[in-house]
GUSE-160950 format. One record per atom (N, C-alpha, C): residue in one letter; z, y negated, x negated. Coordinates in steps of 0.02 Angstrom, whole numbers, plus 50000, padded with zeros to 5 digits. Each point is the difference from the previous one (the first is absolute). Example, Ala and Ser with C-alpha at 12.3 -4.5 7.8 and 13.67 -1.06 7.14 Angstrom:
// GUSE-160950
A503905028449340
A500004994150045
A500004994049955
S499644994750018
S500034994149958
S500374994550039
//
This chain:
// GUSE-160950
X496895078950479
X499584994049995
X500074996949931
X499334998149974
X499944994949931
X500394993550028
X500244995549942
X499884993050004
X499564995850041
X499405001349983
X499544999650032
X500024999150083
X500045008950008
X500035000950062
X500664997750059
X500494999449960
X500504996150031
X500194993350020
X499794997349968
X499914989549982
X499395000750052
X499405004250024
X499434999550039
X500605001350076
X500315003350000
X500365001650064
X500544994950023
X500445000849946
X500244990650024
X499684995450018
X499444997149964
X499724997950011
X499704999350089
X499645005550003
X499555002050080
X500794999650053
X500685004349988
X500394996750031
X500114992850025
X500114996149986
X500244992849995
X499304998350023
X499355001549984
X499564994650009
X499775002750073
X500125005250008
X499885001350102
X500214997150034
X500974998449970
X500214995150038
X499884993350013
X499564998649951
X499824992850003
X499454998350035
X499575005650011
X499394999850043
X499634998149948
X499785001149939
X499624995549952
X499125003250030
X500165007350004
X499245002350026
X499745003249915
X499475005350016
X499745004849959
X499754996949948
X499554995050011
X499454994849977
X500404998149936
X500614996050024
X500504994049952
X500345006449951
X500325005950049
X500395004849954
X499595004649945
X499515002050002
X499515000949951
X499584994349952
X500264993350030
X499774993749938
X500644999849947
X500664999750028
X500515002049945
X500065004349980
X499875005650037
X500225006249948
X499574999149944
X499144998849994
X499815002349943
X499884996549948
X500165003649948
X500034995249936
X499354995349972
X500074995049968
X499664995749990
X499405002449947
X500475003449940
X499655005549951
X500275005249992
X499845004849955
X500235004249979
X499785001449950
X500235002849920
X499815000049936
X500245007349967
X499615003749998
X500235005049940
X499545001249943
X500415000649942
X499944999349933
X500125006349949
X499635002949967
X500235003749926
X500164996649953
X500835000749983
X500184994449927
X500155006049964
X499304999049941
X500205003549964
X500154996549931
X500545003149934
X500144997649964
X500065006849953
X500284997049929
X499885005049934
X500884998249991
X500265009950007
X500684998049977
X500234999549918
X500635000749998
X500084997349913
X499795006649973
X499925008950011
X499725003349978
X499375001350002
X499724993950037
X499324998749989
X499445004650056
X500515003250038
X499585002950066
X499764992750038
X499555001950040
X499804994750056
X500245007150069
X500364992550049
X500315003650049
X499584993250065
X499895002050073
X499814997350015
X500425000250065
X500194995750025
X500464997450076
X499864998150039
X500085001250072
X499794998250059
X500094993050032
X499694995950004
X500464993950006
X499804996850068
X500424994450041
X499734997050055
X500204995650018
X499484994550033
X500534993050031
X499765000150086
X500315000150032
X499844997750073
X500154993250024
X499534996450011
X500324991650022
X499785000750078
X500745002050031
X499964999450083
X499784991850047
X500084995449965
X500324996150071
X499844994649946
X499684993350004
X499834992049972
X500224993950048
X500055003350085
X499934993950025
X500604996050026
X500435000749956
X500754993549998
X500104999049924
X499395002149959
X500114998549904
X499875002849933
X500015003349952
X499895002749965
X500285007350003
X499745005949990
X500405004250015
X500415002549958
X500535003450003
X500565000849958
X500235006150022
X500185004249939
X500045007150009
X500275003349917
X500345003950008
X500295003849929
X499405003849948
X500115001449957
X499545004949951
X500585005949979
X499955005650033
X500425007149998
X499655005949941
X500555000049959
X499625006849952
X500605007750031
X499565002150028
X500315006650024
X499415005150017
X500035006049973
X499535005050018
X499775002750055
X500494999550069
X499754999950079
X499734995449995
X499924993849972
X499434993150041
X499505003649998
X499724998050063
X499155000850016
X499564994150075
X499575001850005
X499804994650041
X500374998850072
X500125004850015
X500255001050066
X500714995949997
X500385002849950
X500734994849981
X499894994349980
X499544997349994
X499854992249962
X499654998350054
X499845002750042
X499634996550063
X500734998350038
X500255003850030
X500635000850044
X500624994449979
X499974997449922
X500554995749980
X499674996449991
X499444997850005
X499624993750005
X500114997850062
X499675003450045
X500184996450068
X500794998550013
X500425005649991
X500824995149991
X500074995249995
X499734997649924
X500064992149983
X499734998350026
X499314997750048
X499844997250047
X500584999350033
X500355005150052
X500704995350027
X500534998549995
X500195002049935
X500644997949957
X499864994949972
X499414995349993
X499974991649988
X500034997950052
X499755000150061
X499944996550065
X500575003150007
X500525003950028
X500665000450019
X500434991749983
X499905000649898
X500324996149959
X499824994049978
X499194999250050
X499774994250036
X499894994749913
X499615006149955
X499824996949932
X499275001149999
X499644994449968
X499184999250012
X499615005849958
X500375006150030
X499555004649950
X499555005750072
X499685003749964
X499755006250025
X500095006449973
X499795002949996
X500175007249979
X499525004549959
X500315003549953
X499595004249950
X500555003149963
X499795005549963
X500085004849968
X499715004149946
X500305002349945
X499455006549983
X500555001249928
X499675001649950
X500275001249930
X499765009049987
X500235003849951
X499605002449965
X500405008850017
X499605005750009
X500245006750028
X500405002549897
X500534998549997
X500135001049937
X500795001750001
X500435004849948
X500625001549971
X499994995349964
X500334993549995
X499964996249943
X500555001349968
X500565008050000
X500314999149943
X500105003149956
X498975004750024
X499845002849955
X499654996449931
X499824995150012
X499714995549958
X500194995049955
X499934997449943
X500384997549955
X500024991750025
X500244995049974
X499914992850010
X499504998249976
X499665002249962
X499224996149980
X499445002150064
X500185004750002
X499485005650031
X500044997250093
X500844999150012
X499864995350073
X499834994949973
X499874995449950
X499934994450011
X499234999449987
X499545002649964
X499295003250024
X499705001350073
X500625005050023
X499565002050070
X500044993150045
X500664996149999
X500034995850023
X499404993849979
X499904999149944
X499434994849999
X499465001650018
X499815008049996
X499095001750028
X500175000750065
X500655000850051
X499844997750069
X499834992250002
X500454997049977
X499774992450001
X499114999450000
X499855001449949
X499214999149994
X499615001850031
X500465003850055
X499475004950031
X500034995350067
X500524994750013
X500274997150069
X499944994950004
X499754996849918
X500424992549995
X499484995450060
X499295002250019
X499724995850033
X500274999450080
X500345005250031
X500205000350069
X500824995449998
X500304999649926
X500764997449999
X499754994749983
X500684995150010
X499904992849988
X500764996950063
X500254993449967
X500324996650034
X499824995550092
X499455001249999
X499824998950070
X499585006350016
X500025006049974
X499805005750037
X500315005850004
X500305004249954
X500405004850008
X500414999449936
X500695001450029
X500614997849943
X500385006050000
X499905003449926
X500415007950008
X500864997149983
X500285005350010
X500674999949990
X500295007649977
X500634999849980
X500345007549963
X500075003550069
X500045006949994
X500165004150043
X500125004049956
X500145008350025
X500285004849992
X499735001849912
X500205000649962
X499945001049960
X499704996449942
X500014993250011
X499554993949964
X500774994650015
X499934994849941
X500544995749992
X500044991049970
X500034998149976
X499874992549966
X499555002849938
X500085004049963
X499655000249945
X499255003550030
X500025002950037
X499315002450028
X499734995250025
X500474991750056
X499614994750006
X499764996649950
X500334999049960
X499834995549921
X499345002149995
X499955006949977
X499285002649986
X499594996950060
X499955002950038
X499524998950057
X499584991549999
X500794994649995
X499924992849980
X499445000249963
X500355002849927
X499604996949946
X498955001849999
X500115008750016
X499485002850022
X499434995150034
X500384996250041
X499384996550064
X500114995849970
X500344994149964
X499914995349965
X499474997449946
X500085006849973
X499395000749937
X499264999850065
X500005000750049
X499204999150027
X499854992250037
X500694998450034
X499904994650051
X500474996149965
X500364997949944
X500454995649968
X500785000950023
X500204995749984
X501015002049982
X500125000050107
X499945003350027
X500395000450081
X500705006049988
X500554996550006
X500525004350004
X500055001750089
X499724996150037
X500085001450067
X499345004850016
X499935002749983
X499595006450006
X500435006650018
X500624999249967
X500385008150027
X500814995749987
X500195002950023
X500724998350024
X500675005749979
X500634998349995
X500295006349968
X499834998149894
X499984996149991
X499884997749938
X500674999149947
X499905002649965
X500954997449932
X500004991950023
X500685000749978
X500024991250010
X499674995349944
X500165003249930
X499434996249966
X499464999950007
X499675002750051
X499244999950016
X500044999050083
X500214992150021
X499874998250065
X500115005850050
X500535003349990
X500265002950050
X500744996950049
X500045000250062
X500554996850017
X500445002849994
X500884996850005
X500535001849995
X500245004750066
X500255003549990
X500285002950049
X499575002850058
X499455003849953
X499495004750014
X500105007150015
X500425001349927
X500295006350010
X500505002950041
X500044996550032
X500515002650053
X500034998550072
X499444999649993
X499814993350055
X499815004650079
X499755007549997
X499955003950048
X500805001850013
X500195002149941
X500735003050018
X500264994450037
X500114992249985
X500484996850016
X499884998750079
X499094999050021
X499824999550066
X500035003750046
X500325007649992
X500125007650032
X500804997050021
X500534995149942
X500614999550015
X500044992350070
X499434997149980
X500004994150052
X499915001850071
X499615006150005
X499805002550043
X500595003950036
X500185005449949
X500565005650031
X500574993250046
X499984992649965
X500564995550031
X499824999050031
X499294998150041
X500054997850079
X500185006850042
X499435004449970
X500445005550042
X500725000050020
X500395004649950
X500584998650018
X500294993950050
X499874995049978
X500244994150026
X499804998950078
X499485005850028
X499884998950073
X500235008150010
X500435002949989
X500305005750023
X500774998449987
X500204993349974
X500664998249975
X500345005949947
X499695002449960
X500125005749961
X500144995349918
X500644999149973
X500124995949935
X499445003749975
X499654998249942
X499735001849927
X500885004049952
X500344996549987
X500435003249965
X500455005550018
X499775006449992
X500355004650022
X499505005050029
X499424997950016
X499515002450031
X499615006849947
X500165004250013
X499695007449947
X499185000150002
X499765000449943
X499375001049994
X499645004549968
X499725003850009
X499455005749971
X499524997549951
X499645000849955
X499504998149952
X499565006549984
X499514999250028
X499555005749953
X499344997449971
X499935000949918
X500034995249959
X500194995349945
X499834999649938
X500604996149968
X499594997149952
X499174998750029
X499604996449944
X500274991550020
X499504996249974
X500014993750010
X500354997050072
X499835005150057
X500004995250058
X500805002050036
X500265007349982
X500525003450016
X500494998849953
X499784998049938
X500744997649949
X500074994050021
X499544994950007
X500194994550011
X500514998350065
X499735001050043
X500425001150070
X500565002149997
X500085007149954
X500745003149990
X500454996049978
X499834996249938
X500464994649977
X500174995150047
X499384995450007
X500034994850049
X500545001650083
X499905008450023
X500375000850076
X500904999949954
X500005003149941
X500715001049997
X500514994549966
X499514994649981
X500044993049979
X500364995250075
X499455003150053
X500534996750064
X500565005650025
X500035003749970
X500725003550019
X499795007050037
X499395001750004
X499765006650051
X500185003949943
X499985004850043
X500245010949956
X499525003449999
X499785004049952
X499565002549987
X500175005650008
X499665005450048
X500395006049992
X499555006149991
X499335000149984
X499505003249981
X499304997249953
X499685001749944
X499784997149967
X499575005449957
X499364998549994
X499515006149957
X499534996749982
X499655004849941
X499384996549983
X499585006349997
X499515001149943
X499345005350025
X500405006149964
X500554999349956
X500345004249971
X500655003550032
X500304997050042
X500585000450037
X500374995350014
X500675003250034
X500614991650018
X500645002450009
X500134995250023
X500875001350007
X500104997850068
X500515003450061
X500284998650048
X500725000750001
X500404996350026
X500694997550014
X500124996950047
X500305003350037
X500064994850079
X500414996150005
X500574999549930
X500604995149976
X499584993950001
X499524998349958
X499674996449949
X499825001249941
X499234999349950
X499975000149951
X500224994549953
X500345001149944
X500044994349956
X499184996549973
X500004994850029
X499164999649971
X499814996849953
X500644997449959
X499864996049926
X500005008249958
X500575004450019
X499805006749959
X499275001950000
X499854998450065
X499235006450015
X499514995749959
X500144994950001
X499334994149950
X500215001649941
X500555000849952
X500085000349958
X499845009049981
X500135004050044
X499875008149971
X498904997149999
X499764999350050
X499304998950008
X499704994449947
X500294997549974
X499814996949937
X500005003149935
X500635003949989
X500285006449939
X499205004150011
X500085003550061
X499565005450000
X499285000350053
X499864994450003
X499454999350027
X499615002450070
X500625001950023
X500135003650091
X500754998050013
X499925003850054
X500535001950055
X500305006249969
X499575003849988
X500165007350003
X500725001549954
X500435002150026
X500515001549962
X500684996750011
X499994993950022
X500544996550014
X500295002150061
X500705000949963
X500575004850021
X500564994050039
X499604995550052
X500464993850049
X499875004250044
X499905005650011
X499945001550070
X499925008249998
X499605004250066
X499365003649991
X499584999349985
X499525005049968
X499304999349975
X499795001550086
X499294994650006
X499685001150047
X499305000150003
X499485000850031
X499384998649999
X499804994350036
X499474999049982
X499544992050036
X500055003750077
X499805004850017
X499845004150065
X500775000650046
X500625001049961
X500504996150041
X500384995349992
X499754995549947
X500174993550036
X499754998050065
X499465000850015
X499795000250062
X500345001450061
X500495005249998
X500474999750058
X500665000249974
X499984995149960
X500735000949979
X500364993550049
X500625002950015
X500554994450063
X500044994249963
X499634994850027
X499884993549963
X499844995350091
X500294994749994
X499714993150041
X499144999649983
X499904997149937
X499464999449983
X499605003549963
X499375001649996
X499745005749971
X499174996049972
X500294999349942
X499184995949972
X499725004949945
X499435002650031
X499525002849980
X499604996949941
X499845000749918
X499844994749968
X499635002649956
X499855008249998
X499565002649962
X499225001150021
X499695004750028
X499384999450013
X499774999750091
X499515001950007
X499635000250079
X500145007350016
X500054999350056
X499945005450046
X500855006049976
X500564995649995
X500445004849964
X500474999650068
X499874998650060
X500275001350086
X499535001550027
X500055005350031
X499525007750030
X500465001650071
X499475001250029
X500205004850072
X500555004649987
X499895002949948
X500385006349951
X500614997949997
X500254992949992
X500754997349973
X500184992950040
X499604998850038
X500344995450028
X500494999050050
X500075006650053
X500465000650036
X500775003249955
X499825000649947
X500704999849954
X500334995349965
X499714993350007
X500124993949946
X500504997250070
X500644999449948
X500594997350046
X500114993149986
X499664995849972
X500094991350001
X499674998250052
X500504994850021
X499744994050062
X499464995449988
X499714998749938
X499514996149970
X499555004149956
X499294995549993
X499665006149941
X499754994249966
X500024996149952
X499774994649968
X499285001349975
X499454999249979
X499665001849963
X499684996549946
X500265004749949
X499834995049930
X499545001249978
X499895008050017
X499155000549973
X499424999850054
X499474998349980
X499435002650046
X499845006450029
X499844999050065
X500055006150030
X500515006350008
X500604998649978
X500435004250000
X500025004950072
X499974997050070
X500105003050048
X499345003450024
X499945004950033
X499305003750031
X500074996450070
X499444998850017
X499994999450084
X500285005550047
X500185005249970
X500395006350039
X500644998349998
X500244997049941
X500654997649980
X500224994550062
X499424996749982
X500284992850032
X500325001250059
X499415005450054
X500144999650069
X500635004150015
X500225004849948
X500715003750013
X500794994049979
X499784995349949
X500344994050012
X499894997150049
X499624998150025
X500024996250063
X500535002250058
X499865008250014
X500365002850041
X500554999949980
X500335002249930
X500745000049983
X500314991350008
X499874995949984
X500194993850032
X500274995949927
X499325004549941
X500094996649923
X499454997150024
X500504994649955
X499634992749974
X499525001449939
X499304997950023
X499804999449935
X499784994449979
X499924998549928
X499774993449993
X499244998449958
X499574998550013
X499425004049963
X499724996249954
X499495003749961
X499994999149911
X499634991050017
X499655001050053
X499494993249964
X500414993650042
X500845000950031
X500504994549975
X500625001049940
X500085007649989
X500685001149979
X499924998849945
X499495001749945
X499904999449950
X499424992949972
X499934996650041
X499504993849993
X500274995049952
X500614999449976
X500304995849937
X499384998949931
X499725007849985
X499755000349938
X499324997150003
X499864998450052
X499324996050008
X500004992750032
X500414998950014
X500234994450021
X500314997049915
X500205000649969
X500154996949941
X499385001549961
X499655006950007
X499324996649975
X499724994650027
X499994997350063
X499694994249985
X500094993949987
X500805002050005
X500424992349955
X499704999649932
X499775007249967
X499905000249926
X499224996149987
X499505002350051
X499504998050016
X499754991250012
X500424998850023
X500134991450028
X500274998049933
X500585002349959
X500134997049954
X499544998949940
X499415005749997
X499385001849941
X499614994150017
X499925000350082
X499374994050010
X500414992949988
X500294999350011
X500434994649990
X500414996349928
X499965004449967
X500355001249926
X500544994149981
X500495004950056
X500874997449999
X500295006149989
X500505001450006
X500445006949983
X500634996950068
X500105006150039
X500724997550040
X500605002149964
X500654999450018
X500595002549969
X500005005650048
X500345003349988
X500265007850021
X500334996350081
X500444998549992
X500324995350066
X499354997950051
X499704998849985
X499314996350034
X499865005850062
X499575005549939
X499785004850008
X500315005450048
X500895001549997
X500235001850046
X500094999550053
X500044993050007
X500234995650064
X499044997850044
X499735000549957
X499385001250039
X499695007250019
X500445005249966
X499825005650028
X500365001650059
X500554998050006
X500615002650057
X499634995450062
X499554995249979
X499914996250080
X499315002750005
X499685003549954
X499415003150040
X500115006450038
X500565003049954
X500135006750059
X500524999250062
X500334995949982
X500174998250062
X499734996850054
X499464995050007
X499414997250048
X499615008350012
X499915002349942
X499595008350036
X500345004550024
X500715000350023
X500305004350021
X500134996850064
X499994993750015
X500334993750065
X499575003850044
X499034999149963
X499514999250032
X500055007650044
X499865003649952
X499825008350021
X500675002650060
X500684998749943
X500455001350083
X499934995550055
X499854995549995
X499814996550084
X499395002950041
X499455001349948
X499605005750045
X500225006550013
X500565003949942
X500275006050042
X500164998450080
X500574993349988
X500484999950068
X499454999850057
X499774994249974
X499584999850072
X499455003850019
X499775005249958
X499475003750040
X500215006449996
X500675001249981
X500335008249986
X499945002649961
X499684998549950
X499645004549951
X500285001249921
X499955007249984
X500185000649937
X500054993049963
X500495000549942
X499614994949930
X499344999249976
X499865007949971
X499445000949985
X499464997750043
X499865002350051
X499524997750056
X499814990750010
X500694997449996
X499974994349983
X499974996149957
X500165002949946
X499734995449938
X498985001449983
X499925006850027
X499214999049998
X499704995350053
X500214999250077
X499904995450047
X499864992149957
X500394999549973
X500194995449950
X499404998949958
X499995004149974
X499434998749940
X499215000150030
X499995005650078
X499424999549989
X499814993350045
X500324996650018
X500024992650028
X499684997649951
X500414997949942
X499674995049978
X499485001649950
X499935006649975
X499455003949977
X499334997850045
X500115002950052
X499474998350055
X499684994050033
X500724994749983
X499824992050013
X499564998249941
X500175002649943
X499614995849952
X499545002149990
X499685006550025
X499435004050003
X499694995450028
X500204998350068
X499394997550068
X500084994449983
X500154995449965
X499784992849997
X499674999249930
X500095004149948
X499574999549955
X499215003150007
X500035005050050
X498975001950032
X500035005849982
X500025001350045
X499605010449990
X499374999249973
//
């Protein structure tokens, strides 16, 4: 199964149980628009190269929609449809006035120089700037896009509709970006992993954890889990990793991955692959690199009691239901990882508003949104039996669906 096709099955799960009916479940599923684009541009050797590009805006009716801009060469419509609708319920989970969208550009961006992304990046702008806007669709960084790719994007739509920094979110801090942005998924995966624990009476400190992953959302976390005292005892990125069932030293592993720009090579452990970290003997096992990397194929081998999910779509619906049966916990993407959009819209509120919070602010208002979204969703596990997952979409498509029917079909 695509992205796509999986987020459609969660989805149809959870919403049978609710009785929503064919009518209502085919008004959410389908997207509001859908946009594909040729961005083409002239590189510095003066070829013209031309790129596939796309935005999907799923879901308007609880706010503006809000969704990442991804430069990776798998994007295509089908994946920008499928993580659009996500964010549709990874805001309503996290109960923030957004909706859902997606898209960004089918591209290797590291094949390309810094002028040359920062080109392709402004002729998508031009190509979008009329569907974006601060009360209509608000991009954000994803997989392969960062603050300097928001800057552009800013300035891009600025030059048509005047100075809006609340147009995209994920911004440098000298350019109306909020504090404690960057870390802000990782740190909401650690607020999260604490209620867990904390309703299995399982400490955080001492507690072994898996990582596969070690971009933005998997380094951050790594620091942040071994900051409260957890062990790291498996760890990879797209190059390789290291496993130790002692513990890794993880100020070493930041410091070798800074020297040399991976994992690969650091001698704290075994060399391992992303593929077993996956079942490597860990408590916790957070998945933090791409979709679909838990398969029918490997899931009855993954020996952690928990599966966190940091990235989107990490688990297959084949996956899920062989967790279910093994009696793993899973915790799913559109609560586990909801931090990084949830401080987007602290960043968002602060643009329209033009205050800046302190870092302190910002934390302490992130820890009480994931914690109210974790209260909510496990009280619908308990009481209706049901997976996490199952219930945090119950969740969303509530109030997805409330704000549907009182604003008018």
């Amino acid at each position: 199964m695509n992205t796509a096709e999986a987020t459609t099955w969660y989805f149809k799960k959870a919403a049978r149980i609710m009785d929503v009916g064919e009518r209502i479940e085919t008004l959410l599923l389908s997207p509001l628009r859908e946009i594909t684009l040729q961005v083409s541009i002239e590189l510095d050797n003066g070829e013209i190269r031309t790129f596939p590009g796309y935005r999907v805006q799923h879901d308007n009716s609880r706010g503006p929609m809000k969704g990442g801009v991804r430069y990776h060469p798998a994007l295509d419509i089908d994946e920008a449809r499928g993580l659009a609708s996500l964010m549709t319920w990874k805001t309503a989970v996290v109960n923030v006035p957004f909706g859902g969208a997606k898209g960004g550009i089918a591209v290797e961006p590291s094949r390309l120089s810094g002028k040359e992304l920062e080109r392709l990046t402004r002729k998508f702008v031009d190509q979008t700037q009329d569907i974006l806007g601060p009360t209509r669709d608000v991009p954000g960084p994803d997989m392969n896009t960062n603050p300097q790719v928001m800057a552009w994007i800013m300035d891009q739509y600025s030059k048509y509709h005047g100075h809006s920094p609340a147009v995209v979110t994920g911004k440098p801090l000298d350019l109306y970006g909020s504090k404690g942005r960057d870390a802000a998924t990782g740190r909401g995966l650690v607020f999260i992993c604490k209620q867990i624990l904390g309703d299995i009476n399982l400490p955080l400190k001492g507690t072994r954890f898996a990582v596969q992953g070690f971009g933005n959302v998997g380094s951050r976390a790594v620091r942040l889990l071994h900051e409260e005292g957890a062990v790291l005892v498996a760890v990879a990125d797209s190059n390789g990793g290291v496993k130790n069932p002692r513990g890794i030293d993880v100020p070493a592993l930041f410091e070798h991955a800074k020297k040399n720009g991976g994992l690969q090579g650091f001698d704290g452990g075994s060399p391992c692959t992303g593929d077993e970290v996956l079942t490597a003997d860990c408590d916790v096992l957070l998945p933090a690199a791409i979709g679909g990397t838990l398969t029918r194929a490997n899931a009855a081998h993954v020996r952690a009691k928990i599966v966190l999910e940091g990235a989107n779509g990490p688990c297959t619906p084949e996956a899920d239901e062989i967790f279910e049966k093994k009696g793993v916990l899973v915790v799913p993407d559109i609560l586990a990882n909801a931090g990084g959009v949830t401080v987007s819209y602290f960043e968002w509120v602060q643009n329209l508003q033009h205050v800046t919070w302190e870092e302190e602010r910002v934390n302490a208002e992130l820890e009480k949104a994931m914690k109210d979204a974790y209260e909510r969703v496990a009280q619908i596990s308990r009481n209706r039996k049901l997976p996490l997952r199952t219930a945090a979409y119950c969740l969303a498509i509530g109030r997805v669906g409330k704000a549907t029917v009182l604003r008018g079909i």
